[in-house]
DRENLOZA-398592 format. One record per residue (C-alpha): residue in one letter; residue number from 1; x, y, z. Coordinates in steps of 0.02 Angstrom, whole numbers, plus 50000, padded with zeros to 5 digits. Layout:
! DRENLOZA-398592
<pt residuo="a" num="NUM" x="X" y="Y" z="Z"/>
...
! end
This chain:
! DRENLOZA-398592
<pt residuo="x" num="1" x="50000" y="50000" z="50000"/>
<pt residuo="x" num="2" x="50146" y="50100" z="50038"/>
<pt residuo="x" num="3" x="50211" y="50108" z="49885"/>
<pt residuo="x" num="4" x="50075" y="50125" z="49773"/>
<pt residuo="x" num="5" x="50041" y="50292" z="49857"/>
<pt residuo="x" num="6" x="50217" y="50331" z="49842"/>
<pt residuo="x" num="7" x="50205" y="50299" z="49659"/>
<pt residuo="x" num="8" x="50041" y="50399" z="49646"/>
<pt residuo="x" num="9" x="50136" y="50545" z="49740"/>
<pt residuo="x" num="10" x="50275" y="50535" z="49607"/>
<pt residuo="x" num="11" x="50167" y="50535" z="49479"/>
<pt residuo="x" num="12" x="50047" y="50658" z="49527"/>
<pt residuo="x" num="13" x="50212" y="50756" z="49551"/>
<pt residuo="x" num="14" x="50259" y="50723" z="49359"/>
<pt residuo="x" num="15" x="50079" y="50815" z="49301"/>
<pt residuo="x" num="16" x="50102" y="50931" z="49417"/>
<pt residuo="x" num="17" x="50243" y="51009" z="49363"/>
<pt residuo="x" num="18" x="50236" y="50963" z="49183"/>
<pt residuo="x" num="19" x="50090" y="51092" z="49161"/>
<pt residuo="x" num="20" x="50214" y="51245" z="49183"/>
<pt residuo="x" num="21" x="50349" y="51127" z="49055"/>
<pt residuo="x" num="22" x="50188" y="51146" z="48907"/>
<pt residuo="x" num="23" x="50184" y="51356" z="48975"/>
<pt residuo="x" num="24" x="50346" y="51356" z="48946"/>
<pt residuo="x" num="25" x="50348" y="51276" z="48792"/>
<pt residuo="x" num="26" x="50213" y="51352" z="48710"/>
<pt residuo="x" num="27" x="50299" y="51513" z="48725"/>
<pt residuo="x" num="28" x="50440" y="51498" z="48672"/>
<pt residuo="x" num="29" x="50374" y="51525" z="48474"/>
<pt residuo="x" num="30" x="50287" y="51689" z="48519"/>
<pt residuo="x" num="31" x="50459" y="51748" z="48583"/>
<pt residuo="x" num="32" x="50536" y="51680" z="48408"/>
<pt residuo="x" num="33" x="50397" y="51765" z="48310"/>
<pt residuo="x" num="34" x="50444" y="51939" z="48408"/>
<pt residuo="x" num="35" x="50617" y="51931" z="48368"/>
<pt residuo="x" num="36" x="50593" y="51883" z="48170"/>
<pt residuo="x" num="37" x="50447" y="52018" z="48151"/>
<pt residuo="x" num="38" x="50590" y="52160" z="48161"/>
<pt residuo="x" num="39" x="50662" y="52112" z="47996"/>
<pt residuo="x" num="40" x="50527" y="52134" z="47881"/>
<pt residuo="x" num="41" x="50513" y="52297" z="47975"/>
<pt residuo="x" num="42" x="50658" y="52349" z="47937"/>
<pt residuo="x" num="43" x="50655" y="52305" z="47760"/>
<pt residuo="x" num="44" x="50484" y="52405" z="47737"/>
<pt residuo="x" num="45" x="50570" y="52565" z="47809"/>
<pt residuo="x" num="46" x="50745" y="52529" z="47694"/>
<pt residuo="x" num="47" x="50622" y="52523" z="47554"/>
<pt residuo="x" num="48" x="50512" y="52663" z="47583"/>
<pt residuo="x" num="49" x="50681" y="52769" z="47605"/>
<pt residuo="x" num="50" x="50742" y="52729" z="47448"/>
<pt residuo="x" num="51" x="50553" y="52728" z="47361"/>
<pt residuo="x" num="52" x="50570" y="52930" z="47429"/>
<pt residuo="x" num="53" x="50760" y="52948" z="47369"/>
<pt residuo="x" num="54" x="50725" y="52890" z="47169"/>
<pt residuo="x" num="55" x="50573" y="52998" z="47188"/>
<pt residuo="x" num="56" x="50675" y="53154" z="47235"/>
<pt residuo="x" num="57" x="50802" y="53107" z="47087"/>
<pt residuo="x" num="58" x="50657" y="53093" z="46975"/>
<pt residuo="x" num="59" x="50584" y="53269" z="47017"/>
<pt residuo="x" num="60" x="50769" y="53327" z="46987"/>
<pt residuo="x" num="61" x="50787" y="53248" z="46825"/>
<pt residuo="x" num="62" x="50602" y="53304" z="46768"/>
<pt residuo="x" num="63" x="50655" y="53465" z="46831"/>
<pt residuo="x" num="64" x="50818" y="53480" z="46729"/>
<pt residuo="x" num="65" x="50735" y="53413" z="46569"/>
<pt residuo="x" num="66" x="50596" y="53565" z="46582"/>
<pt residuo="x" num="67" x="50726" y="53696" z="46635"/>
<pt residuo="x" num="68" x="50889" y="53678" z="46514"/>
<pt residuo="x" num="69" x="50843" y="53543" z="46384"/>
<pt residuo="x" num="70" x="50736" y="53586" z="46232"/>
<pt residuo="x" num="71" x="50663" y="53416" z="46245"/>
<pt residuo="x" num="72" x="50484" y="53505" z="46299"/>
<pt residuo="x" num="73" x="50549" y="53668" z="46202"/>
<pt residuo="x" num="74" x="50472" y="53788" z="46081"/>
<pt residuo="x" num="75" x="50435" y="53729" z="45919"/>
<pt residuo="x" num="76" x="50279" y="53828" z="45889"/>
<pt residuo="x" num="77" x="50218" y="54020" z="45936"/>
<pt residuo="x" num="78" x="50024" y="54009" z="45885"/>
<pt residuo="x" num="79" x="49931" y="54166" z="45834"/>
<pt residuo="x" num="80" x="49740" y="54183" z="45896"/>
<pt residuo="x" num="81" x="49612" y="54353" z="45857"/>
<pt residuo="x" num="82" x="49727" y="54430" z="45725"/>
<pt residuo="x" num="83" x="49617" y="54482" z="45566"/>
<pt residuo="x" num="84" x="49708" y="54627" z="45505"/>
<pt residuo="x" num="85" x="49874" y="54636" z="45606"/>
<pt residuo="x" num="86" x="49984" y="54509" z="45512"/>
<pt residuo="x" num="87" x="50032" y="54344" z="45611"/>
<pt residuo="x" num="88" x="50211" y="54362" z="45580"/>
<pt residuo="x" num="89" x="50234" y="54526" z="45661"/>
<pt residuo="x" num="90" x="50148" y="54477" z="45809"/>
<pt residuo="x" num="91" x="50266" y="54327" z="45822"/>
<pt residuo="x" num="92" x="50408" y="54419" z="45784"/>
<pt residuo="x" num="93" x="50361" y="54553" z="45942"/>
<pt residuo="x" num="94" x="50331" y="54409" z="46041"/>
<pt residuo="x" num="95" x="50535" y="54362" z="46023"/>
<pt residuo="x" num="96" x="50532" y="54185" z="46068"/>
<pt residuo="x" num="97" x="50670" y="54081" z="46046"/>
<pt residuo="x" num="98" x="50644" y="53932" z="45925"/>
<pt residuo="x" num="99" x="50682" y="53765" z="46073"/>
<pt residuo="x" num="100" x="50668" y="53871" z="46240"/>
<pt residuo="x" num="101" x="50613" y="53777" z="46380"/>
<pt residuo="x" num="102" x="50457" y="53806" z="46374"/>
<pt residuo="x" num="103" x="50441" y="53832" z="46561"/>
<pt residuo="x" num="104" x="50590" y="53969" z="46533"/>
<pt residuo="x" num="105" x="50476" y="54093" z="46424"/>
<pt residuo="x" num="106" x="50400" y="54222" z="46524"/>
<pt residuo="x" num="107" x="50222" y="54241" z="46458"/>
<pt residuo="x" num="108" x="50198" y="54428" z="46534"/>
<pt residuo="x" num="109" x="50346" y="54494" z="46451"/>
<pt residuo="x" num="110" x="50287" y="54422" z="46300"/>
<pt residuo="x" num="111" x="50139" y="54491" z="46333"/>
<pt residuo="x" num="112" x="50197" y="54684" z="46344"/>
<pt residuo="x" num="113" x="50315" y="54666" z="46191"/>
<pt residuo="x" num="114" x="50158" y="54623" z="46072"/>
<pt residuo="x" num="115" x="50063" y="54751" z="46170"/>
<pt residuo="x" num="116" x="50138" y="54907" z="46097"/>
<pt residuo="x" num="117" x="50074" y="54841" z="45921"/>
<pt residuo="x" num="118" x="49967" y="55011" z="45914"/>
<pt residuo="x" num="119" x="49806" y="54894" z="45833"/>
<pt residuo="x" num="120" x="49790" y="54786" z="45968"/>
<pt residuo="x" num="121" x="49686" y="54820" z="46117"/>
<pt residuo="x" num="122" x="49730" y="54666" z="46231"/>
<pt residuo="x" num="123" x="49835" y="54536" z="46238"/>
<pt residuo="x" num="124" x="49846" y="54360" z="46323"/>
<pt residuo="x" num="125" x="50001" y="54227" z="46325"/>
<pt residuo="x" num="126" x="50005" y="54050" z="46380"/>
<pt residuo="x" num="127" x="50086" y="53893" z="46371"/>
<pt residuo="x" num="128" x="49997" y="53753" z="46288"/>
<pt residuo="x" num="129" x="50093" y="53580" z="46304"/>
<pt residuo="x" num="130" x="50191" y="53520" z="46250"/>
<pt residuo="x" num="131" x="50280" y="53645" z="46124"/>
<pt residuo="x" num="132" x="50168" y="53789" z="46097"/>
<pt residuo="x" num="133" x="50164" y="53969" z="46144"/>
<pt residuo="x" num="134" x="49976" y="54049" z="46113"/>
<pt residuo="x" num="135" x="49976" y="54252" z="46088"/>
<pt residuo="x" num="136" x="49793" y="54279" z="46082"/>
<pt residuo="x" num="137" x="49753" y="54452" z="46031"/>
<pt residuo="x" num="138" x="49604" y="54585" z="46025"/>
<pt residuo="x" num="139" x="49635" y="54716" z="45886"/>
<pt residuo="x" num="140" x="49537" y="54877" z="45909"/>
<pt residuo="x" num="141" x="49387" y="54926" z="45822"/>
<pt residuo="x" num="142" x="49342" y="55069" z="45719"/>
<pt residuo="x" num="143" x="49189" y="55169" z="45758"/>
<pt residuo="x" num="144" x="49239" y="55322" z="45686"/>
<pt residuo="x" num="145" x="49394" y="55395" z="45544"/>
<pt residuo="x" num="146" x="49477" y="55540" z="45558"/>
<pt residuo="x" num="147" x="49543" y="55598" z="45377"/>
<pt residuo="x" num="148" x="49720" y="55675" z="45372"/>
<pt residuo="x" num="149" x="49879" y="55703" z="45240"/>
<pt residuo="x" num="150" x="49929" y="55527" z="45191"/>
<pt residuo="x" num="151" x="49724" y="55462" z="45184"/>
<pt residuo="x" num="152" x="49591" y="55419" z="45332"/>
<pt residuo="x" num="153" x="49658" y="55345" z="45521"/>
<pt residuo="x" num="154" x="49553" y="55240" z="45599"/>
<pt residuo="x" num="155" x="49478" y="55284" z="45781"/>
<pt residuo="x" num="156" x="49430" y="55151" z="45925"/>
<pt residuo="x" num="157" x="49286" y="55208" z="46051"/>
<pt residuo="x" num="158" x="49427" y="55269" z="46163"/>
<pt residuo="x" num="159" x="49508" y="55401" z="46054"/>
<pt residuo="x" num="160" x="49655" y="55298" z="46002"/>
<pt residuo="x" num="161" x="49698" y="55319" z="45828"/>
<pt residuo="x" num="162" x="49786" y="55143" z="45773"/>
<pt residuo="x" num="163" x="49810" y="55116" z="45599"/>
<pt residuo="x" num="164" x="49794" y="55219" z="45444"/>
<pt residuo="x" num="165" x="49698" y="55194" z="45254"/>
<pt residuo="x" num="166" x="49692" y="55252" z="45090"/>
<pt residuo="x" num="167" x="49503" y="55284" z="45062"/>
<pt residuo="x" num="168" x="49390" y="55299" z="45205"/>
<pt residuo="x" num="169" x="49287" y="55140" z="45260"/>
<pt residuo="x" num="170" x="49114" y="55117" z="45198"/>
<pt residuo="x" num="171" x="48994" y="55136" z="45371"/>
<pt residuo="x" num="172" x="49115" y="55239" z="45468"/>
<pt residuo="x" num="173" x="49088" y="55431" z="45513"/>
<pt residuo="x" num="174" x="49205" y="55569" z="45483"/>
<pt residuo="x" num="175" x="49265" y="55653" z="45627"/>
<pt residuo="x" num="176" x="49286" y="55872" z="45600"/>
<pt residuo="x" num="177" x="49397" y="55929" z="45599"/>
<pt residuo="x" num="178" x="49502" y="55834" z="45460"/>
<pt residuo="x" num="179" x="49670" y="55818" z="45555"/>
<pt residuo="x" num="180" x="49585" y="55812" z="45734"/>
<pt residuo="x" num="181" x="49718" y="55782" z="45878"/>
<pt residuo="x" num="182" x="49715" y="55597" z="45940"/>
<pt residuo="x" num="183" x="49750" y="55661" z="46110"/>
<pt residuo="x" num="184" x="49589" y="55803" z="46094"/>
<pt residuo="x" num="185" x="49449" y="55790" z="46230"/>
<pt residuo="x" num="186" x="49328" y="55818" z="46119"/>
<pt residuo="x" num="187" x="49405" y="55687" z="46014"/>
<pt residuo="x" num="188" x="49375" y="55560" z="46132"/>
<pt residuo="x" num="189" x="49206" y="55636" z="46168"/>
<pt residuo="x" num="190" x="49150" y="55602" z="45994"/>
<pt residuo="x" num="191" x="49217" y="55426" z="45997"/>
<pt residuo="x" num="192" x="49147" y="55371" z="46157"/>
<pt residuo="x" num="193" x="48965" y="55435" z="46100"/>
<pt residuo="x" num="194" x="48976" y="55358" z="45920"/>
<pt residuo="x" num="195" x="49026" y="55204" z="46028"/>
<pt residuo="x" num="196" x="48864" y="55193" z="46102"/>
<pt residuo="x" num="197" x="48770" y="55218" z="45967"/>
<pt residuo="x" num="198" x="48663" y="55094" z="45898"/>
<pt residuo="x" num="199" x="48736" y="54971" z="45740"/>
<pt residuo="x" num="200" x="48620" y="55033" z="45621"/>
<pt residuo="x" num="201" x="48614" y="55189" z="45683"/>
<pt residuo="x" num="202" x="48820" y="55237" z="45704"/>
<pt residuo="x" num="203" x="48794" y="55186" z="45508"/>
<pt residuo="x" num="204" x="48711" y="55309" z="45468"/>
<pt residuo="x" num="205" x="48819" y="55456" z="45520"/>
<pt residuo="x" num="206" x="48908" y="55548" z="45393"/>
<pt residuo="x" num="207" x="49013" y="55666" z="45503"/>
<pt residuo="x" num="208" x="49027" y="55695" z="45679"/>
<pt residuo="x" num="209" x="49114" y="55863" z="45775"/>
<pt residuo="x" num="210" x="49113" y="55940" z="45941"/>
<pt residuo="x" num="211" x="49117" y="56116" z="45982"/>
<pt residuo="x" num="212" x="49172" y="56064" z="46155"/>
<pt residuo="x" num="213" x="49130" y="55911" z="46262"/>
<pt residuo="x" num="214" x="48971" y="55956" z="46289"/>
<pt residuo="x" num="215" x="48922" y="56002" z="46099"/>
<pt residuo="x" num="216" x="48914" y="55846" z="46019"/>
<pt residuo="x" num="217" x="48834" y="55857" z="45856"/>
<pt residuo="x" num="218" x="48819" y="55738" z="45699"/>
<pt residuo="x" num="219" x="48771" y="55761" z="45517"/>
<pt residuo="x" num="220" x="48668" y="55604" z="45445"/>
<pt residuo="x" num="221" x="48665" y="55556" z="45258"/>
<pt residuo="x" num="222" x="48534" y="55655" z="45212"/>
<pt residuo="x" num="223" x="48592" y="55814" z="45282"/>
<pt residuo="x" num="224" x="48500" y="55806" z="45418"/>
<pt residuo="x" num="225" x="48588" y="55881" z="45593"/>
<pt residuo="x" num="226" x="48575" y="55801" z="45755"/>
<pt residuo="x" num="227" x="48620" y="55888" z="45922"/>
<pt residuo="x" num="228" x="48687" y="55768" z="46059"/>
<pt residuo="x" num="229" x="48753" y="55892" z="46200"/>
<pt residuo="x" num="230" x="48880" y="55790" z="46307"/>
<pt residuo="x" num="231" x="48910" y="55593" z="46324"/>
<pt residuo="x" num="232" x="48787" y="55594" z="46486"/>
<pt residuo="x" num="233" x="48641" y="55459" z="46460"/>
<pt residuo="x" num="234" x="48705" y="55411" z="46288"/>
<pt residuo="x" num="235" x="48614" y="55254" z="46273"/>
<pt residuo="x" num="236" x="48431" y="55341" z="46336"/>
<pt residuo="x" num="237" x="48479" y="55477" z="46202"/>
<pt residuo="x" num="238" x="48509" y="55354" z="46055"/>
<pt residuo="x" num="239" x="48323" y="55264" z="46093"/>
<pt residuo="x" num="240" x="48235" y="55433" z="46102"/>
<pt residuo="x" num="241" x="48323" y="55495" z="45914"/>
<pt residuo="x" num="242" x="48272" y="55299" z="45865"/>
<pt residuo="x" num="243" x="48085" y="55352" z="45882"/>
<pt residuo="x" num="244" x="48100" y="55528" z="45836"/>
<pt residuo="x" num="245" x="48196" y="55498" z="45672"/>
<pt residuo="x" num="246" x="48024" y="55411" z="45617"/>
<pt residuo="x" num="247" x="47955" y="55599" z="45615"/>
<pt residuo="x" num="248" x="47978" y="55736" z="45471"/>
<pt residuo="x" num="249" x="48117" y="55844" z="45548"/>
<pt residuo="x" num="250" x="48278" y="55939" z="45464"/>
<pt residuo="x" num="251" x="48359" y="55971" z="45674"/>
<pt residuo="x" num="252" x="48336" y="55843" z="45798"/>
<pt residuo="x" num="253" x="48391" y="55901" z="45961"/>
<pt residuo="x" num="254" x="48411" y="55749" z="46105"/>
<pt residuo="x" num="255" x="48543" y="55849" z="46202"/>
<pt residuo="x" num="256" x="48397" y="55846" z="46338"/>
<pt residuo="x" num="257" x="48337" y="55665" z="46322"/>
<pt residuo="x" num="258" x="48172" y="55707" z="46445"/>
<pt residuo="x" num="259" x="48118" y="55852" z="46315"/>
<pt residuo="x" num="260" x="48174" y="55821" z="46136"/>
<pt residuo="x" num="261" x="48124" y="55937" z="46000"/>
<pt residuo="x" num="262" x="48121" y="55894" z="45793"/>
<pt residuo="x" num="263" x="48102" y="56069" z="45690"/>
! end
């Protein structure tokens, strides 16, 4: 009896301490696992190191190849808006180099080189990839002609006198005096009123004059004499001599829109 509990006692002692053996055991791999999960760590961060040193190189190359290469250069300087100014002179203000970088041309000096083409009124540069330059340009337009020495010079709504003909254009009024000074107030007074005018209207104007800026006065094709006073309330004064040209009348007088007279 004796020994059968002493062998019971020894081998209740085995599974009793053989319990904290499997503990033991079983950890063991989760302390492996720890250890090894550090090197695929460190490989991610080696990699995303380089991943951000080829992308810096590649944003210096790029850079380099847009700066000083004419790989994305120049090869074409397109004209947009030009209808009587010719193409070439505009490209030839512009002054762009044939294979400039294309990131190298700067688009506002550009820009005030074609401006001082007298004809134009505005001007707009930009790049368009890959190898284009676009001037697009607004020339002036004639509302009036002013007729000196070497034939008629044509006159935008804000006085400046731009380009110069032989023979004046069909649908444009004269402005009196012949030889009128581009830089005269009443100039410009005349201009900006004819401006407002209506199409069909401003067509049929033969001559226009001013006395001073606030004498505006225009002769139609048939002889008839209209008095505008100043450029105040142009617009209201062109609707009222709209309706009062459909009455008999050699003087039409709008210079005081509320009380027109016809005589």
């Amino acid at each position: 009896m004796a020994s059968k509990s002493r062998r019971s006692a020894r081998g209740t002692g085995r599974g009793t301490t053989a319990r904290p053996r499997d503990r033991t055991a079983r950890s063991k791999p989760k302390t492996t696992r720890t250890r090894t999960g550090g090197v695929p760590t460190r490989r991610r961060a080696l990699r995303r190191r380089w991943g951000v040193l080829v992308g810096l190189v590649s944003l210096l190359v790029l850079g380099y190849v847009l700066m000083f290469t004419p790989l994305l250069g120049v090869n074409t300087v397109r004209v947009e808006g030009a209808d009587h100014v010719s193409t070439a002179r505009i490209r030839d203000k512009a002054g762009v180099q044939q294979d400039t970088p294309l990131l190298r041309v700067d688009t506002a000096a550009v820009q005030g080189r074609v401006a001082t083409l007298p004809q134009l009124s505005g001007v707009e540069v930009s790049r368009s990839w890959p190898s284009t330059i676009v001037v697009s340009v607004t020339e002036r337009a004639a509302v009036a002609a002013v007729e000196v020495d070497q034939g008629f010079r044509l006159v935008d709504r804000h006085g400046v006198a731009y380009r110069t003909v032989d023979d004046k254009p069909a649908d444009l009024p004269v402005v009196l005096p012949s030889g009128a000074a581009a830089k005269d107030q009443r100039l410009e007074t005349v201009v900006g009123v004819l401006a407002e005018l209506p199409t069909q209207l401003r067509k049929r104007v033969a001559t226009a004059s001013a006395d001073s800026a606030h004498a505006v006065r225009f002769t139609l094709g048939d002889d008839t004499e209209v008095i505008w006073g100043d450029a105040a309330r142009s617009k209201r004064k062109a609707r009222v001599l709209a309706a009062l040209l459909t009455r008999e009348g050699q003087v039409y007088d709008v210079s005081s829109p509320e009380l027109p007279t016809v005589r």
